[in-house]
N, CA, C and O atoms as a GROMACS GRO file, in nm:
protein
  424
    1UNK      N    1  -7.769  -5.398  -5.486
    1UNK     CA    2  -7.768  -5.254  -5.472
    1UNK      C    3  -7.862  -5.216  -5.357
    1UNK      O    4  -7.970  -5.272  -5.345
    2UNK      N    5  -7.818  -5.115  -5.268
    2UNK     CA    6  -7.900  -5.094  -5.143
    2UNK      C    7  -7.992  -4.984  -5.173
    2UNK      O    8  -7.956  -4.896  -5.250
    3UNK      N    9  -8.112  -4.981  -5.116
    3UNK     CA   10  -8.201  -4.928  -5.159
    3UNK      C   11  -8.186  -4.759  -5.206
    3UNK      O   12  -8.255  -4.698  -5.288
    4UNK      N   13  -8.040  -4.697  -5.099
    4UNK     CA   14  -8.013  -4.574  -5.106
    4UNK      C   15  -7.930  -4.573  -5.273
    4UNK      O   16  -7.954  -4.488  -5.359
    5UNK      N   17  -7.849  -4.666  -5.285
    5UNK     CA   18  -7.818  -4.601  -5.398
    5UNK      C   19  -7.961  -4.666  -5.547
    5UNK      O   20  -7.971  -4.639  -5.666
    6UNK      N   21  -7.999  -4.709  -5.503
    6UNK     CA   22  -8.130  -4.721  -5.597
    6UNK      C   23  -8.224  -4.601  -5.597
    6UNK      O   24  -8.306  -4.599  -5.689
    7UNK      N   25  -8.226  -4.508  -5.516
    7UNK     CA   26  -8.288  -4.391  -5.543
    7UNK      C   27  -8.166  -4.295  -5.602
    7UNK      O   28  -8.195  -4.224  -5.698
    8UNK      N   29  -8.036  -4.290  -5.553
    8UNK     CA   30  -7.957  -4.206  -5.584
    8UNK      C   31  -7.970  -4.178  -5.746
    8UNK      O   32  -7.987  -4.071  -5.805
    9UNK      N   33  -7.950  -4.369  -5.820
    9UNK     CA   34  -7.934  -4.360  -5.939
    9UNK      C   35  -8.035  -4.342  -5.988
    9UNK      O   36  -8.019  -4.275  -6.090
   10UNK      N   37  -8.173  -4.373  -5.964
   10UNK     CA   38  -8.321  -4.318  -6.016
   10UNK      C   39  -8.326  -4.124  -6.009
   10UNK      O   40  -8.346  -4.071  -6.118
   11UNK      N   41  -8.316  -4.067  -5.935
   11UNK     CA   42  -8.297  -3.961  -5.972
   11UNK      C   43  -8.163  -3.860  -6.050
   11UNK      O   44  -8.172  -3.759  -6.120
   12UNK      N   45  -8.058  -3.928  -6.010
   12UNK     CA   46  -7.961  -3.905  -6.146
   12UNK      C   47  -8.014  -3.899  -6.313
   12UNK      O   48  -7.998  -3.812  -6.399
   13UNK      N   49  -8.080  -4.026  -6.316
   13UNK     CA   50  -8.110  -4.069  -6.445
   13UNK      C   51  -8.266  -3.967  -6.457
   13UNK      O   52  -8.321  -3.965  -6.567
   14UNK      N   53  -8.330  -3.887  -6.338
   14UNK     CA   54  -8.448  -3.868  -6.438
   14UNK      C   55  -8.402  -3.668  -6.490
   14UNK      O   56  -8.440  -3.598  -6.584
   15UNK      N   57  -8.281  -3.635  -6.343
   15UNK     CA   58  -8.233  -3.540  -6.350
   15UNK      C   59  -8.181  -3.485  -6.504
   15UNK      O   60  -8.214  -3.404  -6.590
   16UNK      N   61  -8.076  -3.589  -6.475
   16UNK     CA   62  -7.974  -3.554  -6.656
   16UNK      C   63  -8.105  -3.577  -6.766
   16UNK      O   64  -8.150  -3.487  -6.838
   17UNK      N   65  -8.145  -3.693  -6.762
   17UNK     CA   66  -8.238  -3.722  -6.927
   17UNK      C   67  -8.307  -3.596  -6.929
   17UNK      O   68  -8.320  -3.548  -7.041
   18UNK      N   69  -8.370  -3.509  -6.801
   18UNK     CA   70  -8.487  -3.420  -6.833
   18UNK      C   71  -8.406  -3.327  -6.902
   18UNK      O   72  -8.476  -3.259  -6.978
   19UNK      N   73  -8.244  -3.286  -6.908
   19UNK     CA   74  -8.238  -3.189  -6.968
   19UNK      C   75  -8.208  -3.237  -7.146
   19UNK      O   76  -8.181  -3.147  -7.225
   20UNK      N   77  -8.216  -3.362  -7.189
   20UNK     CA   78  -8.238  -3.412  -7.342
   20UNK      C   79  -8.344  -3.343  -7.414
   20UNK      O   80  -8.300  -3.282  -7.511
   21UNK      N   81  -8.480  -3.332  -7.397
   21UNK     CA   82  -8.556  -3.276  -7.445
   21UNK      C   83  -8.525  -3.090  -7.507
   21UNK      O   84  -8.582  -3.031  -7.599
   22UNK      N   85  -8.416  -3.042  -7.415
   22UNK     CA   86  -8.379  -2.919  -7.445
   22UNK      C   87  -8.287  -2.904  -7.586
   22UNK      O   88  -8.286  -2.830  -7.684
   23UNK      N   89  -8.198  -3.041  -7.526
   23UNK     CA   90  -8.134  -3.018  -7.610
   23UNK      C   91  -8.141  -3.094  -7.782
   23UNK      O   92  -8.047  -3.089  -7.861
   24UNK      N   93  -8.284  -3.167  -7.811
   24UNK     CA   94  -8.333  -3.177  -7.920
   24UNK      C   95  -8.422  -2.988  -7.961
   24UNK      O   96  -8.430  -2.917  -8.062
   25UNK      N   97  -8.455  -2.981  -7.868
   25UNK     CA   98  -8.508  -2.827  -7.898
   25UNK      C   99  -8.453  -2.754  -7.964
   25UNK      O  100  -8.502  -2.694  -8.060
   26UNK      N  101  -8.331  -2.744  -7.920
   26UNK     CA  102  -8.177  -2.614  -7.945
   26UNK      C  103  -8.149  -2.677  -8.115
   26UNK      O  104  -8.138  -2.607  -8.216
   27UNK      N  105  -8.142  -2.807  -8.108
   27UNK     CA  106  -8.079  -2.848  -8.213
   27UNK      C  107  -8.235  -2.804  -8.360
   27UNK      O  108  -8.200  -2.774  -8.474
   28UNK      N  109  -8.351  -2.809  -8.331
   28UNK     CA  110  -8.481  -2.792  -8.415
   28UNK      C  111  -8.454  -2.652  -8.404
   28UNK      O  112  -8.380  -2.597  -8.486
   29UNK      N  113  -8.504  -2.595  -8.316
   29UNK     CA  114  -8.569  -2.442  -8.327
   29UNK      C  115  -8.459  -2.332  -8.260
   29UNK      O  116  -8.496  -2.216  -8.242
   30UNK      N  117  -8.319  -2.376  -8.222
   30UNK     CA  118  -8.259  -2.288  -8.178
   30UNK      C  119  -8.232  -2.250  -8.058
   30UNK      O  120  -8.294  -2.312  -7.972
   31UNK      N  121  -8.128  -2.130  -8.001
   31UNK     CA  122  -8.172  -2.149  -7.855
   31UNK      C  123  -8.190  -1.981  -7.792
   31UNK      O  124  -8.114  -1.930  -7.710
   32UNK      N  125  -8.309  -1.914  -7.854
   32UNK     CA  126  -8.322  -1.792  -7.880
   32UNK      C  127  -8.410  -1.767  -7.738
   32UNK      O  128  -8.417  -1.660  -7.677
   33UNK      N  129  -8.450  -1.845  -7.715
   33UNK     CA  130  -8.522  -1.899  -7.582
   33UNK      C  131  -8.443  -1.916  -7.431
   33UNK      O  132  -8.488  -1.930  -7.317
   34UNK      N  133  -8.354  -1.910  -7.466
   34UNK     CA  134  -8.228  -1.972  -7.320
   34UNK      C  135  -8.166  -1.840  -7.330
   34UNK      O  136  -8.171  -1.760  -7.424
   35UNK      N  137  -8.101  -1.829  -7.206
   35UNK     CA  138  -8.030  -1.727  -7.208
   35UNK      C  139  -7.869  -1.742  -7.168
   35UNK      O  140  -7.860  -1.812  -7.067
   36UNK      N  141  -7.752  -1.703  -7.211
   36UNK     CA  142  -7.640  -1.766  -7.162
   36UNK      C  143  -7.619  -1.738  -7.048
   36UNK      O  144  -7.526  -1.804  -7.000
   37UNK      N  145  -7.678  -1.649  -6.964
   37UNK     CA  146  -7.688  -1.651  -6.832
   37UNK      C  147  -7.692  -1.755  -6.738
   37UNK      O  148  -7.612  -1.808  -6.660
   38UNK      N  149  -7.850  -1.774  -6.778
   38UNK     CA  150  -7.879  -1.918  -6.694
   38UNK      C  151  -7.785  -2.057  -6.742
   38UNK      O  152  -7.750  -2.140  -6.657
   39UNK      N  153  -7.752  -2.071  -6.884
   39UNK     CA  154  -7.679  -2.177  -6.917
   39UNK      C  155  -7.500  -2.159  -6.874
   39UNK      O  156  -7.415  -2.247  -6.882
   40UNK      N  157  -7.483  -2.030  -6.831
   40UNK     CA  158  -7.342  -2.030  -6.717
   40UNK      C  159  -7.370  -2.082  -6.597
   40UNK      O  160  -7.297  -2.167  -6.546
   41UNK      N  161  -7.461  -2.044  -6.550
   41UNK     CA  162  -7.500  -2.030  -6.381
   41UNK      C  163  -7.512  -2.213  -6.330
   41UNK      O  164  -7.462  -2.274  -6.234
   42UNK      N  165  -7.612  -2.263  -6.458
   42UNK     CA  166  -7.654  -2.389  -6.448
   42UNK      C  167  -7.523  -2.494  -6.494
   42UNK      O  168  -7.541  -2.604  -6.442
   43UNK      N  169  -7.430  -2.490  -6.556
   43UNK     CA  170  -7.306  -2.506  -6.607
   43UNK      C  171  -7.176  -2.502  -6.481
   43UNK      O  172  -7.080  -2.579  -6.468
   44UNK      N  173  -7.218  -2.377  -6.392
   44UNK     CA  174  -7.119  -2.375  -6.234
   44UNK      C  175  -7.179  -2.435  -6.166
   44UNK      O  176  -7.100  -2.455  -6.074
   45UNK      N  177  -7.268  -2.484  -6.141
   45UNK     CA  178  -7.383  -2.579  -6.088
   45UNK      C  179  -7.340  -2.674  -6.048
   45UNK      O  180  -7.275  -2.692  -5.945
   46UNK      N  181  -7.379  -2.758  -6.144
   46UNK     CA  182  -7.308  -2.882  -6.220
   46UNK      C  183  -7.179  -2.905  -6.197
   46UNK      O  184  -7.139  -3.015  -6.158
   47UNK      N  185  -7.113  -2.817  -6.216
   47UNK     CA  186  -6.979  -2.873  -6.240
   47UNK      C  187  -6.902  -2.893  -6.053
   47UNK      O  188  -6.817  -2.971  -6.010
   48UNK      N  189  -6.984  -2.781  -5.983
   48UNK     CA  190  -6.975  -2.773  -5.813
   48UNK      C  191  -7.031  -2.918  -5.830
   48UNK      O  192  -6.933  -2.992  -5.819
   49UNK      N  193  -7.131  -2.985  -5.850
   49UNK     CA  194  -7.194  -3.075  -5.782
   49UNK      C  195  -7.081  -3.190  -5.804
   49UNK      O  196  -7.029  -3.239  -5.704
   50UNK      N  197  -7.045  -3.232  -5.928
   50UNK     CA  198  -6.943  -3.327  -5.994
   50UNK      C  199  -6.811  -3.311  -5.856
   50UNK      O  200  -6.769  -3.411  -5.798
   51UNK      N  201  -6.764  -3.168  -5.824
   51UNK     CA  202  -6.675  -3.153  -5.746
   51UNK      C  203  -6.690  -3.222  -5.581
   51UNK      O  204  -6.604  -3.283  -5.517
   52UNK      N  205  -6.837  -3.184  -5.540
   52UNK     CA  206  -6.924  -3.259  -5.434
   52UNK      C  207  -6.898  -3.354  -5.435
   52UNK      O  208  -6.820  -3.405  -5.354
   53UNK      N  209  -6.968  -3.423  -5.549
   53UNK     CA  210  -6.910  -3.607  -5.588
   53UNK      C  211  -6.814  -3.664  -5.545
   53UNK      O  212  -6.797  -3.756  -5.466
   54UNK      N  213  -6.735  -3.583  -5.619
   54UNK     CA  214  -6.581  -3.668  -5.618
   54UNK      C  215  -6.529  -3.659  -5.497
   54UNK      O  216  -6.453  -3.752  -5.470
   55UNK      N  217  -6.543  -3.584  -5.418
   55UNK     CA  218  -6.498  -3.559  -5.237
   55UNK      C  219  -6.613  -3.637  -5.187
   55UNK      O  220  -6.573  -3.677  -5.078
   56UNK      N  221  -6.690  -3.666  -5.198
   56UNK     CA  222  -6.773  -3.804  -5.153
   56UNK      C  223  -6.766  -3.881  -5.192
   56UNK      O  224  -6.810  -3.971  -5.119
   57UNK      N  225  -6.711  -3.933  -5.333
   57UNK     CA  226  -6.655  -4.077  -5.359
   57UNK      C  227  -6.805  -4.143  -5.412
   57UNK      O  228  -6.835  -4.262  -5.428
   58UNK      N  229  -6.873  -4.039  -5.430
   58UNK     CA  230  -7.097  -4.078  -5.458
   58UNK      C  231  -7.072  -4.125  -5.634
   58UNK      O  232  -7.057  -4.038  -5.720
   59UNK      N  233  -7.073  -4.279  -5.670
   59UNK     CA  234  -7.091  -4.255  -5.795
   59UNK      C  235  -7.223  -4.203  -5.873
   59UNK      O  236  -7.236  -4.168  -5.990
   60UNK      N  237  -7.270  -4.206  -5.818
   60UNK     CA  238  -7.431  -4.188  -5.869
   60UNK      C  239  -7.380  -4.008  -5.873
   60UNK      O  240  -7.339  -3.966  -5.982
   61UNK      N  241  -7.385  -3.917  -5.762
   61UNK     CA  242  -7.352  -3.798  -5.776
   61UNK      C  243  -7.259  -3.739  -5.856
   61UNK      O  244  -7.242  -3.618  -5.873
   62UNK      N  245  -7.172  -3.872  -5.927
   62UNK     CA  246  -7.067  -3.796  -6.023
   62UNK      C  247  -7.090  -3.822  -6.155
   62UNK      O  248  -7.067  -3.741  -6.245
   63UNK      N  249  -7.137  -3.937  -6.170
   63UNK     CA  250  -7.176  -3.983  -6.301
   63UNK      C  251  -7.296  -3.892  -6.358
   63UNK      O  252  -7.309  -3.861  -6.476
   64UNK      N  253  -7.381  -3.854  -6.252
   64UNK     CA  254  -7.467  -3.792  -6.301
   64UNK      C  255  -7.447  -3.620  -6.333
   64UNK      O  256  -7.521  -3.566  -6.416
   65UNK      N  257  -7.368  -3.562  -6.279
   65UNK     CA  258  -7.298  -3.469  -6.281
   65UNK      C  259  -7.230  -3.423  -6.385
   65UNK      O  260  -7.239  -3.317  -6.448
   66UNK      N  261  -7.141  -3.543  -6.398
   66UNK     CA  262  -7.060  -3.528  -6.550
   66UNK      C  263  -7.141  -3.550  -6.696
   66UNK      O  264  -7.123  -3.496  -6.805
   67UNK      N  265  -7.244  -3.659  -6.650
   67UNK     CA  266  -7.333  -3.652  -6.773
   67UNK      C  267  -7.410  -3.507  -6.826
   67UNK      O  268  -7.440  -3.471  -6.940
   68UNK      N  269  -7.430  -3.435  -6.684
   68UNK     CA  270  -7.539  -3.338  -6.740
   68UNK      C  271  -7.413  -3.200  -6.730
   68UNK      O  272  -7.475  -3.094  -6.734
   69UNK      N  273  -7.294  -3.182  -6.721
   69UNK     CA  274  -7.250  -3.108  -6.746
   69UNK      C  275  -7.194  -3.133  -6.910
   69UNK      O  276  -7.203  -3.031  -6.979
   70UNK      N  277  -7.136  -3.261  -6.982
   70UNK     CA  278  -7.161  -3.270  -7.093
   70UNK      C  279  -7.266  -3.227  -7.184
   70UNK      O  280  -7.242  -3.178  -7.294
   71UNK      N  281  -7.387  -3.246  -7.135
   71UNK     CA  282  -7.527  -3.199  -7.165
   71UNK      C  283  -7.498  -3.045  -7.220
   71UNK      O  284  -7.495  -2.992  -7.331
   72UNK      N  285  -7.469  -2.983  -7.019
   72UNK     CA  286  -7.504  -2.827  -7.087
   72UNK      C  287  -7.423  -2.779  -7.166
   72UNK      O  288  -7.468  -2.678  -7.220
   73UNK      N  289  -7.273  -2.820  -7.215
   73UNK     CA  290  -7.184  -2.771  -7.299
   73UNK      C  291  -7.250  -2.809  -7.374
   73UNK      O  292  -7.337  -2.724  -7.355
   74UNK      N  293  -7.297  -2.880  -7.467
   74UNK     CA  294  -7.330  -2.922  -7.571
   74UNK      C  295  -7.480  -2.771  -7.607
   74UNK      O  296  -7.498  -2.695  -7.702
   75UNK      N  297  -7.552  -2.792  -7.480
   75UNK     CA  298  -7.664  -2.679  -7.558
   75UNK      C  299  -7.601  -2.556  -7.525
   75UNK      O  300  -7.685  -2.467  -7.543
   76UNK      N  301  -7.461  -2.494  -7.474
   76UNK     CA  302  -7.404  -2.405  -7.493
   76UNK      C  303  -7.363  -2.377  -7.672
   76UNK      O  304  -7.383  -2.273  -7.735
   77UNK      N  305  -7.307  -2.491  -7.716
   77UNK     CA  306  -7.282  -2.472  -7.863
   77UNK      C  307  -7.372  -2.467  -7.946
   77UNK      O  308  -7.382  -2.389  -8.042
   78UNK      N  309  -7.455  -2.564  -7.907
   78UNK     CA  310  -7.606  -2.570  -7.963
   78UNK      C  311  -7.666  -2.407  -8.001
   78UNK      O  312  -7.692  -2.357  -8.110
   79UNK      N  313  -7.674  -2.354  -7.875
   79UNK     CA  314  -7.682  -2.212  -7.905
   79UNK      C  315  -7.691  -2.133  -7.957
   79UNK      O  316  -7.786  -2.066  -7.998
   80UNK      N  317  -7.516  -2.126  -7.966
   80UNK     CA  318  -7.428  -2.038  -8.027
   80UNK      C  319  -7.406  -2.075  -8.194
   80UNK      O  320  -7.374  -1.986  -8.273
   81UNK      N  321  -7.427  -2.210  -8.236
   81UNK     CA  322  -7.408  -2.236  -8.322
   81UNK      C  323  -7.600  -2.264  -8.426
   81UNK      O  324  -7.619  -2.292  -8.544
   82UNK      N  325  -7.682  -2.242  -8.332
   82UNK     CA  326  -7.808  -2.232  -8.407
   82UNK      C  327  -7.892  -2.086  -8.418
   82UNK      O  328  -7.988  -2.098  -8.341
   83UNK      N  329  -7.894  -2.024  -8.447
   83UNK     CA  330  -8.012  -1.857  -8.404
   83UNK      C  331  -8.112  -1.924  -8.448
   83UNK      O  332  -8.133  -2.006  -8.538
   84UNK      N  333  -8.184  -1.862  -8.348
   84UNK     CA  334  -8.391  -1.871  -8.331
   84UNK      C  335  -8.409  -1.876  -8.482
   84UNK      O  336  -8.355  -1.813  -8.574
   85UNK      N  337  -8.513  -1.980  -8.477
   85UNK     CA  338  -8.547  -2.013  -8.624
   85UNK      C  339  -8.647  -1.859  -8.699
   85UNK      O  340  -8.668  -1.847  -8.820
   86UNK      N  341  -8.695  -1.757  -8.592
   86UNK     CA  342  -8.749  -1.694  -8.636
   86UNK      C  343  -8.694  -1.549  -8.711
   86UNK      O  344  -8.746  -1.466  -8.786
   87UNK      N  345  -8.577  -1.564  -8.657
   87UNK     CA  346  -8.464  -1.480  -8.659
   87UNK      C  347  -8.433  -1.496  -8.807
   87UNK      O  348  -8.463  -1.411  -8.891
   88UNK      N  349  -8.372  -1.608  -8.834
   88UNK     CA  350  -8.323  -1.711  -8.913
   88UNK      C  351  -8.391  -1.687  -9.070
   88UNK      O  352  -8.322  -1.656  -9.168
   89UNK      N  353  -8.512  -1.704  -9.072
   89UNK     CA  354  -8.641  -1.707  -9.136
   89UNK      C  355  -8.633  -1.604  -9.215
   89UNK      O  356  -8.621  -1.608  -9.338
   90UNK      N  357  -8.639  -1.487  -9.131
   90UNK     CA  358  -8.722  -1.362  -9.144
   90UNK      C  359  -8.574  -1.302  -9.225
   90UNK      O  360  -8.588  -1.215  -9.310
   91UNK      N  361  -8.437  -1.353  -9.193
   91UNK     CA  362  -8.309  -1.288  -9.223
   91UNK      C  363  -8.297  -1.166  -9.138
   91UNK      O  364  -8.252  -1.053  -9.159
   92UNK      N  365  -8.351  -1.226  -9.038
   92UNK     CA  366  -8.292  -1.130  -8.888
   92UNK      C  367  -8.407  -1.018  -8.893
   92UNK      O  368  -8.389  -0.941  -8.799
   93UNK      N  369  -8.500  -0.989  -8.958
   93UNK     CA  370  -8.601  -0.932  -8.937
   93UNK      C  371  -8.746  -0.925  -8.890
   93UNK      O  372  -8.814  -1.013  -8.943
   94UNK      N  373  -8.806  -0.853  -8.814
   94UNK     CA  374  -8.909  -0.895  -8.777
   94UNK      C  375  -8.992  -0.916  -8.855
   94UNK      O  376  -8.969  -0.889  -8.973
   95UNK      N  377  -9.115  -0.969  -8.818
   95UNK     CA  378  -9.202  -1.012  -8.937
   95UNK      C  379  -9.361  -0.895  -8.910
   95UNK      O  380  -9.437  -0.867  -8.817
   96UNK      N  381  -9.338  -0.850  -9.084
   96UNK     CA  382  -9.432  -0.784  -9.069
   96UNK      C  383  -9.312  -0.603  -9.119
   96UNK      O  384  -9.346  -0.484  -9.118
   97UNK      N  385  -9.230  -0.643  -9.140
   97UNK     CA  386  -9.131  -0.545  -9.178
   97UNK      C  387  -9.147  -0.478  -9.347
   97UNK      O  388  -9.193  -0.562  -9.424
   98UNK      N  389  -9.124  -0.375  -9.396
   98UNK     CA  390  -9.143  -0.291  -9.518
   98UNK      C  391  -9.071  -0.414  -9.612
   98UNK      O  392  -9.137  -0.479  -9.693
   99UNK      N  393  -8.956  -0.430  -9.595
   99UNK     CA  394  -8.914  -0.503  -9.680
   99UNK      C  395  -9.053  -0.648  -9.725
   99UNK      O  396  -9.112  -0.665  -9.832
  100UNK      N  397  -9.062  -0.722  -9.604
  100UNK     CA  398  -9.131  -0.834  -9.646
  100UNK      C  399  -9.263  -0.792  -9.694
  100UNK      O  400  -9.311  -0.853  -9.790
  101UNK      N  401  -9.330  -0.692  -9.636
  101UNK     CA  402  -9.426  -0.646  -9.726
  101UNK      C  403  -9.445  -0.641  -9.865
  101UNK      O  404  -9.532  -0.702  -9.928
  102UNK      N  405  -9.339  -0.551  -9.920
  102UNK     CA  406  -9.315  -0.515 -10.062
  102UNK      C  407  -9.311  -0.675 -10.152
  102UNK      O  408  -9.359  -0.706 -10.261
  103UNK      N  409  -9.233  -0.753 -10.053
  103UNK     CA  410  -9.164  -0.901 -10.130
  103UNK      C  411  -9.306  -0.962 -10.129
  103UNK      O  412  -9.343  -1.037 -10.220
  104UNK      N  413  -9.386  -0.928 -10.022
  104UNK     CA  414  -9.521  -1.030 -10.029
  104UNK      C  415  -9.611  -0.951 -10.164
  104UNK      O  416  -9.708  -1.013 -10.208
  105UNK      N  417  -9.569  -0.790 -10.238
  105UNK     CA  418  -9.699  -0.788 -10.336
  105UNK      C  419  -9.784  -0.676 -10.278
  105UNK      O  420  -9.866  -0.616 -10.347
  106UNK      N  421  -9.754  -0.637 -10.097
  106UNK     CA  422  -9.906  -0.585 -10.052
  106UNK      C  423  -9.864  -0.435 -10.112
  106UNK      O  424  -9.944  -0.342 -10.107
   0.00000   0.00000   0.00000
Protein backbone atom coordinates (compact mmCIF):
# COMPACT_ATOMS: atom_id res chain seq x y z
CA UNK A 1 0.00 0.00 0.00
CA UNK A 2 1.51 3.45 -1.00
CA UNK A 3 1.95 5.75 1.51
CA UNK A 4 -1.01 8.04 -0.03
CA UNK A 5 -3.50 5.57 0.33
CA UNK A 6 -2.21 4.78 3.92
CA UNK A 7 -3.18 8.18 5.00
CA UNK A 8 -6.33 8.14 2.86
CA UNK A 9 -7.46 5.02 4.86
CA UNK A 10 -6.12 6.38 8.34
CA UNK A 11 -8.29 9.26 8.11
CA UNK A 12 -11.39 7.52 6.70
CA UNK A 13 -11.23 5.25 9.64
CA UNK A 14 -10.69 8.10 12.32
CA UNK A 15 -13.43 10.27 10.33
CA UNK A 16 -16.42 7.59 10.31
CA UNK A 17 -15.47 5.87 13.95
CA UNK A 18 -15.57 9.60 15.45
CA UNK A 19 -19.11 9.73 14.57
CA UNK A 20 -19.78 6.07 16.81
CA UNK A 21 -19.55 7.76 20.00
CA UNK A 22 -22.77 9.84 18.89
CA UNK A 23 -24.35 7.30 18.01
CA UNK A 24 -24.02 5.19 21.41
CA UNK A 25 -25.21 8.64 22.84
CA UNK A 26 -28.58 8.79 20.76
CA UNK A 27 -29.10 5.24 21.58
CA UNK A 28 -28.48 6.11 25.98
CA UNK A 29 -29.76 9.58 26.32
CA UNK A 30 -31.54 10.38 23.10
CA UNK A 31 -31.08 12.81 20.45
CA UNK A 32 -32.71 15.97 22.00
CA UNK A 33 -29.31 17.46 21.54
CA UNK A 34 -28.92 17.18 17.56
CA UNK A 35 -30.89 18.90 15.50
CA UNK A 36 -32.44 17.39 12.20
CA UNK A 37 -31.08 20.18 10.52
CA UNK A 38 -27.59 19.56 10.92
CA UNK A 39 -28.24 15.67 10.64
CA UNK A 40 -29.83 16.58 6.89
CA UNK A 41 -27.12 18.93 5.94
CA UNK A 42 -24.38 16.41 7.30
CA UNK A 43 -26.36 13.39 5.59
CA UNK A 44 -26.09 15.65 1.85
CA UNK A 45 -22.58 15.83 2.80
CA UNK A 46 -21.78 12.54 2.87
CA UNK A 47 -23.68 11.27 0.49
CA UNK A 48 -21.95 14.26 -2.22
CA UNK A 49 -18.69 12.93 -0.95
CA UNK A 50 -19.59 8.95 -1.67
CA UNK A 51 -20.73 10.58 -5.19
CA UNK A 52 -16.99 12.33 -5.36
CA UNK A 53 -15.70 8.81 -4.71
CA UNK A 54 -17.22 6.96 -7.07
CA UNK A 55 -16.21 9.47 -10.08
CA UNK A 56 -12.73 9.06 -8.69
CA UNK A 57 -12.75 5.46 -8.44
CA UNK A 58 -10.98 6.57 -4.43
CA UNK A 59 -11.76 3.43 -2.43
CA UNK A 60 -10.82 4.83 0.68
CA UNK A 61 -13.21 8.01 -0.26
CA UNK A 62 -16.10 5.67 -0.85
CA UNK A 63 -15.89 3.19 1.65
CA UNK A 64 -15.58 5.73 4.00
CA UNK A 65 -18.42 7.68 2.79
CA UNK A 66 -20.81 4.93 2.66
CA UNK A 67 -19.82 3.84 6.09
CA UNK A 68 -20.56 7.18 7.66
CA UNK A 69 -23.58 7.84 5.65
CA UNK A 70 -24.97 4.44 7.09
CA UNK A 71 -23.89 5.98 10.40
CA UNK A 72 -25.96 9.15 9.97
CA UNK A 73 -29.19 7.28 8.93
CA UNK A 74 -28.98 5.24 11.68
CA UNK A 75 -28.70 8.42 14.31
CA UNK A 76 -31.46 9.88 12.09
CA UNK A 77 -33.74 6.98 13.49
CA UNK A 78 -31.97 6.91 16.54
CA UNK A 79 -33.53 10.24 17.00
CA UNK A 80 -36.67 9.98 15.95
CA UNK A 81 -37.16 6.85 17.55
CA UNK A 82 -35.55 7.93 21.16
CA UNK A 83 -36.86 11.58 22.95
CA UNK A 84 -34.37 13.27 25.37
CA UNK A 85 -34.28 11.22 28.35
CA UNK A 86 -35.32 14.36 30.18
CA UNK A 87 -38.32 14.82 28.29
CA UNK A 88 -39.01 11.19 28.70
CA UNK A 89 -38.60 11.24 32.56
CA UNK A 90 -40.44 14.14 33.45
CA UNK A 91 -43.52 12.75 30.85
CA UNK A 92 -42.75 15.66 28.68
CA UNK A 93 -42.66 18.07 31.49
CA UNK A 94 -40.38 20.34 32.84
CA UNK A 95 -38.98 19.70 36.03
CA UNK A 96 -39.97 21.61 38.78
CA UNK A 97 -43.69 21.75 37.35
CA UNK A 98 -47.15 21.96 39.79
CA UNK A 99 -47.92 18.64 38.93
CA UNK A 100 -44.47 17.09 40.15
CA UNK A 101 -44.56 19.21 43.05
CA UNK A 102 -47.87 18.03 44.45
CA UNK A 103 -46.57 14.16 43.47
CA UNK A 104 -43.30 15.03 45.46
CA UNK A 105 -45.63 15.94 48.95
CA UNK A 106 -44.25 19.76 48.85
Amino acid sequence: MEFRETVGTMAAICTTGAFIPQIVKLRKQGGEDLSYAMLAVYFVGVALWLIYGLMLHAPSVIWANAATLLLVGVAIVLKAMHPGRSAAESGGRAAGTPAESEAAGD
